[in-house]
C-alpha positions as CSV (number, residue, x, y, z in Angstrom):
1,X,8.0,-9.3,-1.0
2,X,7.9,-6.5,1.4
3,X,7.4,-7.2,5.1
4,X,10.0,-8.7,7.5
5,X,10.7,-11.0,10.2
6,X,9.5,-10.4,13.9
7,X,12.2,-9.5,15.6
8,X,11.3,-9.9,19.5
9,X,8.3,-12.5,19.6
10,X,5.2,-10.7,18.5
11,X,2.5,-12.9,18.1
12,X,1.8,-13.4,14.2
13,X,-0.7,-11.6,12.5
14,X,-1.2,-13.9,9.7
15,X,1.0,-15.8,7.0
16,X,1.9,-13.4,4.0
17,X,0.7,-14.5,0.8
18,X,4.4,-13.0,-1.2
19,X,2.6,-14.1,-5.0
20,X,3.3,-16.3,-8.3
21,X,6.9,-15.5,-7.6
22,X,7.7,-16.4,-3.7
23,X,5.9,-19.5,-3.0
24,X,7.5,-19.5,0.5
25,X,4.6,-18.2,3.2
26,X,6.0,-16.5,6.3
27,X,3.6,-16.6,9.2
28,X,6.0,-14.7,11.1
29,X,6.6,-11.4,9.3
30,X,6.0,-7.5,9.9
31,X,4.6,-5.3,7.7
32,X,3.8,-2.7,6.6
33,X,2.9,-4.3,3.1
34,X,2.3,-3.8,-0.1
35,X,-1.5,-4.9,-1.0
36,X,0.6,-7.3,-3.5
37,X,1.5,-9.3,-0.9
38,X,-1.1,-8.4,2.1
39,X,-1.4,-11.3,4.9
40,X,-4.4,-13.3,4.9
41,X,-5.0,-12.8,8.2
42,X,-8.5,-11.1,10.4
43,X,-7.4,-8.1,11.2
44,X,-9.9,-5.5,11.0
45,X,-8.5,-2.8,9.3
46,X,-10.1,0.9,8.0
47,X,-9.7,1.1,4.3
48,X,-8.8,4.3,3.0
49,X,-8.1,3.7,-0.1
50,X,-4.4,3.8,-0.5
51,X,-3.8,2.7,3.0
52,X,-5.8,-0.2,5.0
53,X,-5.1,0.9,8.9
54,X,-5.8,-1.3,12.2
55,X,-7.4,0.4,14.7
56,X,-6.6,0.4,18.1
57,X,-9.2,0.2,20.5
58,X,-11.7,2.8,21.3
59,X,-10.4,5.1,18.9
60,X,-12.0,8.1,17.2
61,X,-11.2,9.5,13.7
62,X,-10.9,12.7,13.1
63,X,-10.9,13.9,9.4
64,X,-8.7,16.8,7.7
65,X,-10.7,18.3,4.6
66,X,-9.3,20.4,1.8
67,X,-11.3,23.6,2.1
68,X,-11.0,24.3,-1.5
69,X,-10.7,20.9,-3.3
70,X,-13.2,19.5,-1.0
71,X,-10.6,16.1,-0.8
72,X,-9.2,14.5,1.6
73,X,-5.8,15.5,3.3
74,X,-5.9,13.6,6.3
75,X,-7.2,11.2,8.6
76,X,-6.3,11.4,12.3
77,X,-7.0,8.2,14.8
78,X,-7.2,10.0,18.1
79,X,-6.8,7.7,21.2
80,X,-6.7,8.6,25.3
81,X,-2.5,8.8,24.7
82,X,-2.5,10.8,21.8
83,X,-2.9,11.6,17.7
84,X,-1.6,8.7,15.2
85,X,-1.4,9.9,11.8
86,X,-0.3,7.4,8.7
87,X,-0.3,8.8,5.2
88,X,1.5,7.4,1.9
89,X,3.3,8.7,-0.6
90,X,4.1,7.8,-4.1
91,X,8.2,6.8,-4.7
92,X,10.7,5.9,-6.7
93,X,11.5,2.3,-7.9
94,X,15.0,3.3,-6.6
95,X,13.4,4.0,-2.9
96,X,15.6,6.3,-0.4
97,X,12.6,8.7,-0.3
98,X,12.3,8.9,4.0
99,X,15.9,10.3,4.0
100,X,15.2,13.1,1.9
101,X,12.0,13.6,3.6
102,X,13.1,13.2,7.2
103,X,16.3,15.7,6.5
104,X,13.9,18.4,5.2
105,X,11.5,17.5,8.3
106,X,14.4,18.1,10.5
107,X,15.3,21.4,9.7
108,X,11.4,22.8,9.5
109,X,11.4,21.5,13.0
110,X,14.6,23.2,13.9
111,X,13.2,26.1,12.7
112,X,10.1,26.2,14.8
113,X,12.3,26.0,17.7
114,X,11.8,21.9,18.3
115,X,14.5,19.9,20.4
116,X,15.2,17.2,17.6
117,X,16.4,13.8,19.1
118,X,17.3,11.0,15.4
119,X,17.3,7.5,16.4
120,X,17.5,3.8,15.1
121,X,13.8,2.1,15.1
122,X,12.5,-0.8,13.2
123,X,12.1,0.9,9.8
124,X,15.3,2.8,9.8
125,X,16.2,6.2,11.2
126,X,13.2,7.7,13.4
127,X,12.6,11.6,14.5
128,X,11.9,12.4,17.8
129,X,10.6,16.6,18.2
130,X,10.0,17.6,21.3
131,X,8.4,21.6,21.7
132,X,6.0,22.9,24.4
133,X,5.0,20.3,26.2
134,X,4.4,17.8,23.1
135,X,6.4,15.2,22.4
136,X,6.0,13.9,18.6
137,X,7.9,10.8,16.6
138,X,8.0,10.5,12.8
139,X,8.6,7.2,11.2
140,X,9.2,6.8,7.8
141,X,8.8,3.5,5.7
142,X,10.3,2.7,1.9
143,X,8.2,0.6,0.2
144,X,8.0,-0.8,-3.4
145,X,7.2,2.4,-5.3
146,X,5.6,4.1,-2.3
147,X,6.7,6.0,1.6
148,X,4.6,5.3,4.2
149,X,4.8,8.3,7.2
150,X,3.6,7.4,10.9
151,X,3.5,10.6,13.0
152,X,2.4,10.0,16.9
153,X,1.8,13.2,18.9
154,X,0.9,14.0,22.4
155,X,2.0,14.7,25.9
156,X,5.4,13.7,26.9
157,X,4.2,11.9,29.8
158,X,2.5,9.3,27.2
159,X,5.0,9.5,24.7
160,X,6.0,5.4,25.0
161,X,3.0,4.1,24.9
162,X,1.8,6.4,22.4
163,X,4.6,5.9,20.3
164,X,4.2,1.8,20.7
165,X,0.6,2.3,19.3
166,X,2.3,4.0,15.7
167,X,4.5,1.1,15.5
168,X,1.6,-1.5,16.2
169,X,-0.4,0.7,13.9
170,X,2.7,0.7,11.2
171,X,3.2,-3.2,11.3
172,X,-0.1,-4.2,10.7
173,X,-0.9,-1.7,7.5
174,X,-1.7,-2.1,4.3
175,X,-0.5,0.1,1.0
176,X,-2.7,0.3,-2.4
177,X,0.1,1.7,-4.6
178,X,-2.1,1.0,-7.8
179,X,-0.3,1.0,-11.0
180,X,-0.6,4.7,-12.6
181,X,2.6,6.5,-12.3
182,X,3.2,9.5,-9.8
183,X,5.8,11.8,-9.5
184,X,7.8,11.2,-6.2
185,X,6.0,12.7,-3.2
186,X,2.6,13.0,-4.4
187,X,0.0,11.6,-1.2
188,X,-1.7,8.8,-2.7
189,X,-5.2,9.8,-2.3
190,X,-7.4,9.1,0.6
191,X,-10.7,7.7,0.5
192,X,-13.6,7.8,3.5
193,X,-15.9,4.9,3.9
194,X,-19.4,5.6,2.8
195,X,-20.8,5.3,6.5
196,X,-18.2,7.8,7.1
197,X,-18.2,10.3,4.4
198,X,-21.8,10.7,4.4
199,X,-21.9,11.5,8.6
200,X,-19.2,14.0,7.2
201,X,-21.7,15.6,4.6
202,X,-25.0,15.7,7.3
203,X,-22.4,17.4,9.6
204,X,-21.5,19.9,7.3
């Protein structure tokens, strides 16, 4: 099963069904999870294919295309704080994937002339870059044969409530790995709803 324990008394968000295997059911457990094991819960999230996102309230999407593939690359939830960004990755069975990730992350950001600030969060070690005003936090997330990436990015002055809203956004998220083998690092792909890829094409 992937998912853990609340820590400091969140209220649940639904007892986690953990398969043939786990018969136990927490009703107390954070994710994010694997779609294996998804909560049965009624949380309305945004499917996306390989990720299932709550959305916080009053939020506005903003989409990333690929100019020459036409794909895809990311979808942005903009809110009155700031930008939350979650995107997956395919991994490893052996996991470790963030560390790499976050080390190579580190030094871009050094490089572009970013304070860099590493700290303990829920999921392991977070990265806090600060540059120009903006204040941004990376978390990373090992999964079962995926990496999950949570970027939150704004003004410093909303930088703890903005960063809240990644975690909140992190815990309650969903992961469709699907079974066809990747090599390490490859995003899983990202798919629009219909409503909102087709508002995309009259746009365009």
């Amino acid at each position: 099963m992937f998912g853990r324990r609340r820590k400091r008394g969140r209220h649940s968000a639904g007892a986690v069904d953990t398969g043939p295997e786990h018969d136990e059911v927490f009703d107390d457990v954070d994710g994010p999870w694997d779609s294996t094991v998804a909560p049965r819960d009624d949380v309305q999230r945004l499917d996306l294919g390989s990720v299932q996102l709550p959305m916080p309230d009053e939020a506005q999407l903003q989409v990333e295309m690929d100019q020459q593939s036409g794909s895809v690359r990311a979808v942005h939830v903009l809110t009155s704080v700031g930008q939350l960004t979650v995107s997956a990755f395919a991994a490893p069975k052996s996991g470790g994937l963030w560390k790499e990730v976050g080390a190579e992350l580190i030094a871009g950001l050094k490089e572009d002339g970013a304070r860099i600030n590493r700290e303990n969060g829920e999921w392991g070690e977070e990265i806090i870059a600060r540059n120009q005003g903006v204040q941004i936090l990376f978390v990373g997330v090992d999964g079962p044969r995926w990496m999950l990436r949570g970027v939150a990015a704004g003004p410093e002055e909303h930088f703890a409530q903005n960063s809240e809203a990644l975690r909140e956004m992190l815990r309650g998220t969903v992961v469709v790995r699907g079974e066809q083998p990747m090599p390490p690092r490859t995003p899983l792909p990202v798919e629009l709803p219909e409503a909102i890829a087709r508002h995309i094409e009259q746009q365009d």
